[in-house]
NUMAR-264416 format. One line per 10 residues: number of its first residue (from 1); for each residue x, y, z of C-alpha. Coordinates in Angstrom, 3 decimals, padded with zeros to 6 digits. Example, Ala and Ser with C-alpha at 12.3 -4.5 7.8 and 13.67 -1.06 7.14 Angstrom:
! NUMAR-264416
1	012.300,-004.500,007.800 ~ 013.670,-001.060,007.140
This chain:
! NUMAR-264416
1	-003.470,-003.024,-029.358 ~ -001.776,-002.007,-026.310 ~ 001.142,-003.787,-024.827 ~ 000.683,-005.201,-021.187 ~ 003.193,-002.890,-019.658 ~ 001.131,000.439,-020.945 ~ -001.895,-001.196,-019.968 ~ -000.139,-001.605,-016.554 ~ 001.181,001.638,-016.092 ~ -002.512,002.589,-017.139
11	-004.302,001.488,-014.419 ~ -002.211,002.140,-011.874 ~ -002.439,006.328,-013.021 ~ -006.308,005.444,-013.003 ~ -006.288,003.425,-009.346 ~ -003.581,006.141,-007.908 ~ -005.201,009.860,-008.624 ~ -009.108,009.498,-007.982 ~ -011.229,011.653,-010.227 ~ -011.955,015.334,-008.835
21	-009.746,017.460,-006.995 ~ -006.551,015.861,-009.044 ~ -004.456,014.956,-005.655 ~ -003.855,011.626,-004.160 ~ -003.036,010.443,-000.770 ~ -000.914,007.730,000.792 ~ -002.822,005.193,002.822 ~ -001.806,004.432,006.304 ~ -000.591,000.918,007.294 ~ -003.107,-000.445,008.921
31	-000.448,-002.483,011.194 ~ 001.073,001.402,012.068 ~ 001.423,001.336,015.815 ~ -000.308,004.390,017.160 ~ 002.982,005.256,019.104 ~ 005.001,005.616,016.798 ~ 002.382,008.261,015.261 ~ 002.782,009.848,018.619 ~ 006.652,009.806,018.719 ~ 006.752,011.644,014.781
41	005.303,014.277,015.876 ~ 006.735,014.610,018.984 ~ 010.366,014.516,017.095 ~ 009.425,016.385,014.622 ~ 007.979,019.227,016.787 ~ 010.916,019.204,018.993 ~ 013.433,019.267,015.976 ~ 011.207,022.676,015.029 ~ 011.450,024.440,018.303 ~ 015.191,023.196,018.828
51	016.580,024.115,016.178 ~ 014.515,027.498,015.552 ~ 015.705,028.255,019.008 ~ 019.182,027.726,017.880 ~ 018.740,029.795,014.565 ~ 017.405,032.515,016.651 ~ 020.400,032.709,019.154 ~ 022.763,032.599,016.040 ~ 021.462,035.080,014.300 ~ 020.644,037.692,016.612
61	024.538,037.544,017.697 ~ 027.162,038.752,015.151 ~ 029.902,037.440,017.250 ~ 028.387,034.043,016.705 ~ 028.071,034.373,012.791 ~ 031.596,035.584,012.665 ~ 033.208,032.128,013.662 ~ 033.627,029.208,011.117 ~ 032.181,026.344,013.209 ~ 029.720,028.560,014.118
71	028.657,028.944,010.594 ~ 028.516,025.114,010.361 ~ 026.271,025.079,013.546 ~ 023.987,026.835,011.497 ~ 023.810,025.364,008.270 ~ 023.252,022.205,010.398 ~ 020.807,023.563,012.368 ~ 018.878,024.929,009.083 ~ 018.918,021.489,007.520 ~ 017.529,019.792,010.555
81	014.738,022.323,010.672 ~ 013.461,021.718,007.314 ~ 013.928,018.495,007.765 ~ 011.335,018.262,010.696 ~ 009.134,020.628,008.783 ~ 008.939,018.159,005.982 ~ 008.992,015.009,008.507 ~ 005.629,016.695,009.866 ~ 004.221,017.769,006.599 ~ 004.963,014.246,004.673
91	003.019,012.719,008.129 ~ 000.299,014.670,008.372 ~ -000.654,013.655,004.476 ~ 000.057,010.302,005.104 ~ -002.446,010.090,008.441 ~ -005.235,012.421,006.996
């Protein structure tokens, strides 16, 4: 006999991962304003462009890369690009 905490963990594998294609999805909040949908990927597109724009200008210069704080810049900028390329990736599976 199974305890009640396998039995738990059971069912919600079972109700989380439909049968088929093996992936599951995150519902939406139904109380989700559809602004805020709006302003995601508005901030996540503009953290993209800005800060690819700012990769670009850093390094196509080698008197940029040679500075310290400039090398900071850049390891900022890189982690606030992939951090708006998963902030739009994590949304668009969450609305879809």
């Amino acid at each position: 006999m199974a305890s009640t905490t396998e039995t738990t963990i059971e069912t919600l594998l079972n109700e989380s991962i439909p049968e088929g294609n093996g992936t599951f999805s995150i519902p939406v909040r139904p109380d989700t304003d559809p602004i805020q949908h709006i302003l995601f990927l508005v901030f996540g597109a503009l953290g993209v462009v800005g800060n690819g724009y700012v990769l670009i200008v850093f390094l196509s210069s080698e008197h940029l890369r040679s500075q310290q704080i400039n090398i900071f810049l850049i390891n900022q900028s890189v982690a606030d690009f992939l951090a708006c390329v998963v902030l739009i990736i994590t949304y668009k599976d969450t609305v879809s």
